[in-house]
C-alpha positions as a Markdown table, in Angstrom:
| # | Residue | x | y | z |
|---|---|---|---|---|
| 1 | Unk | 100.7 | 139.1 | 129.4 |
| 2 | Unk | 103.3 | 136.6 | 127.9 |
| 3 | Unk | 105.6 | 137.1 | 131.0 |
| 4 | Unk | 102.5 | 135.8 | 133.2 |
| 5 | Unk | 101.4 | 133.2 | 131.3 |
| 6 | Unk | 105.3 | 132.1 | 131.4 |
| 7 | Unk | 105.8 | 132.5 | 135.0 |
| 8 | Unk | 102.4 | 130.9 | 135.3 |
| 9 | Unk | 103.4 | 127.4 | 133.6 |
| 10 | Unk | 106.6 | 127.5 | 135.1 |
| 11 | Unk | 105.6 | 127.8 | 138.8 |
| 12 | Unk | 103.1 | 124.8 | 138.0 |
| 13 | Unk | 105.8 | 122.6 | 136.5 |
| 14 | Unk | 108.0 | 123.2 | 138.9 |
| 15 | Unk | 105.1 | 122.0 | 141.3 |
| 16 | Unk | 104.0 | 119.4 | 139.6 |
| 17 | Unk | 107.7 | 118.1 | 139.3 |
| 18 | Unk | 108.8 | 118.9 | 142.7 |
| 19 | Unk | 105.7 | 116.9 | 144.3 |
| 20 | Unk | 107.1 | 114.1 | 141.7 |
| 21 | Unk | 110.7 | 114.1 | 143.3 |
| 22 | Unk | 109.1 | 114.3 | 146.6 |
| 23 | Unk | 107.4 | 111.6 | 146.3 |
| 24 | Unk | 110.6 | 109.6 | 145.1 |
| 25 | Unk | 112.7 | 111.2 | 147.4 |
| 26 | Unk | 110.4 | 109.1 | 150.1 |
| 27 | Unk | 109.7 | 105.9 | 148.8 |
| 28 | Unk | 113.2 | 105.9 | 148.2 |
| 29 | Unk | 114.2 | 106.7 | 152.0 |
| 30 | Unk | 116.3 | 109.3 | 150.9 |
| 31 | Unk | 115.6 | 111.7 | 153.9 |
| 32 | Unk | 118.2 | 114.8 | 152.9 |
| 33 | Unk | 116.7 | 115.0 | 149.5 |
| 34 | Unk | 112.6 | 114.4 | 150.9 |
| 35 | Unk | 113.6 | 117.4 | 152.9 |
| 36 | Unk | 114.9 | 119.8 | 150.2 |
| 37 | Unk | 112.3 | 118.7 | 148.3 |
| 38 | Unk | 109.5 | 119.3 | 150.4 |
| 39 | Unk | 110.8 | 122.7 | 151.2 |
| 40 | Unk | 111.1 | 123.9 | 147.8 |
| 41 | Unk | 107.6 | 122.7 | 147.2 |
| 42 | Unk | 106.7 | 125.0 | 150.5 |
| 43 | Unk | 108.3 | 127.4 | 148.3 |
| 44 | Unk | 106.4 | 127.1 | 145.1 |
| 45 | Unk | 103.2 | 127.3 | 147.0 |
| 46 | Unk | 104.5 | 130.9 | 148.1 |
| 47 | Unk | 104.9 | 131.5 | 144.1 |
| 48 | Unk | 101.4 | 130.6 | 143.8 |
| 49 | Unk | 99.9 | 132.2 | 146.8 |
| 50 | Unk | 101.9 | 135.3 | 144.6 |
| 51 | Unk | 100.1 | 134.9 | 141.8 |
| 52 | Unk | 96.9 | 134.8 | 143.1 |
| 53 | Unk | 97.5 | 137.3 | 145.0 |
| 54 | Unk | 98.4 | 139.5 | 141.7 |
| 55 | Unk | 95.2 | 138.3 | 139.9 |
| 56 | Unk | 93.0 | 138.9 | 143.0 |
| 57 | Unk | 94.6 | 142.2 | 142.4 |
| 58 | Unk | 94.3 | 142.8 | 138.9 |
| 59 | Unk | 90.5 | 141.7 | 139.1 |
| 60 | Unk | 89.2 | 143.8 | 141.7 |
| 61 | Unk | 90.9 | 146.7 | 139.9 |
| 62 | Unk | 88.9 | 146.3 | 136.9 |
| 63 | Unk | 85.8 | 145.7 | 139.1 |
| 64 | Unk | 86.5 | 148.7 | 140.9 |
| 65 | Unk | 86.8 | 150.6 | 137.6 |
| 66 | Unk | 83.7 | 148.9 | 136.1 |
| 67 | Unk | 81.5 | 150.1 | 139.0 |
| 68 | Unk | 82.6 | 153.5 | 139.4 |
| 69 | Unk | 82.2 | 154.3 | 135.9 |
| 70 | Unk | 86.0 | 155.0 | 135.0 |
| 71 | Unk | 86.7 | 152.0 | 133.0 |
| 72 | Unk | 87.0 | 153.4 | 129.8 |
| 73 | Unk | 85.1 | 151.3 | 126.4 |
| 74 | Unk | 87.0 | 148.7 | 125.2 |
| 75 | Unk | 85.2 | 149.4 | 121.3 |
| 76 | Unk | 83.9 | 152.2 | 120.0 |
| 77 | Unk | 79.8 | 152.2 | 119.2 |
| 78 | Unk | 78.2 | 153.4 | 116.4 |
| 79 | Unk | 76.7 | 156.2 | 118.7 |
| 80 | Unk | 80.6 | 157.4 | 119.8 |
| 81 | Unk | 82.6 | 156.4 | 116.9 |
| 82 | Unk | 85.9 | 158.0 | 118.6 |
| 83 | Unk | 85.0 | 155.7 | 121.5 |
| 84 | Unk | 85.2 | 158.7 | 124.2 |
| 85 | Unk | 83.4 | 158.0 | 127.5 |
| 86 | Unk | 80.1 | 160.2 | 127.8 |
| 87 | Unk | 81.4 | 161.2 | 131.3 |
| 88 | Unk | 84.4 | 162.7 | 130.0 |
């Protein structure tokens, strides 16, 4: 999960950054660069839309495992000390 968390914080700074520049880009009536900026920005919201996307993903997996009974126990109990399902 390090490699999420990583691409996670990156994708925001480079957001939070990018709306930074854009912002300067404009009050500075620099029209090329508000542009570019604005587009990479466009961009970065695809990263996100991505990652949601993944977790959205990822979530209704485990749901879907949850409620069908296949998710295996994360512990083993004191009643099933080898922590094997019951259903297996």
């Amino acid at each position: 999960m390090h490699w999420f968390f990583a691409t996670l914080y990156t994708i925001a700074a480079v957001l939070f950054f990018g709306f930074m520049g854009w912002v300067v880009t404009r009050m500075a009536h620099l029209e090329t660069a508000n542009y570019w900026m604005g587009r990479l920005i466009v961009w970065d919201l695809y990263a996100v839309a991505a990652i949601l996307s993944y977790v959205a993903f990822v979530g209704a997996w485990h749901l879907w495992e949850k409620l069908t009974g296949r998710m295996e126990p994360t512990h083993p109990s004191n009643d099933n000390p080898e922590g094997r399902s019951d259903t297996a």
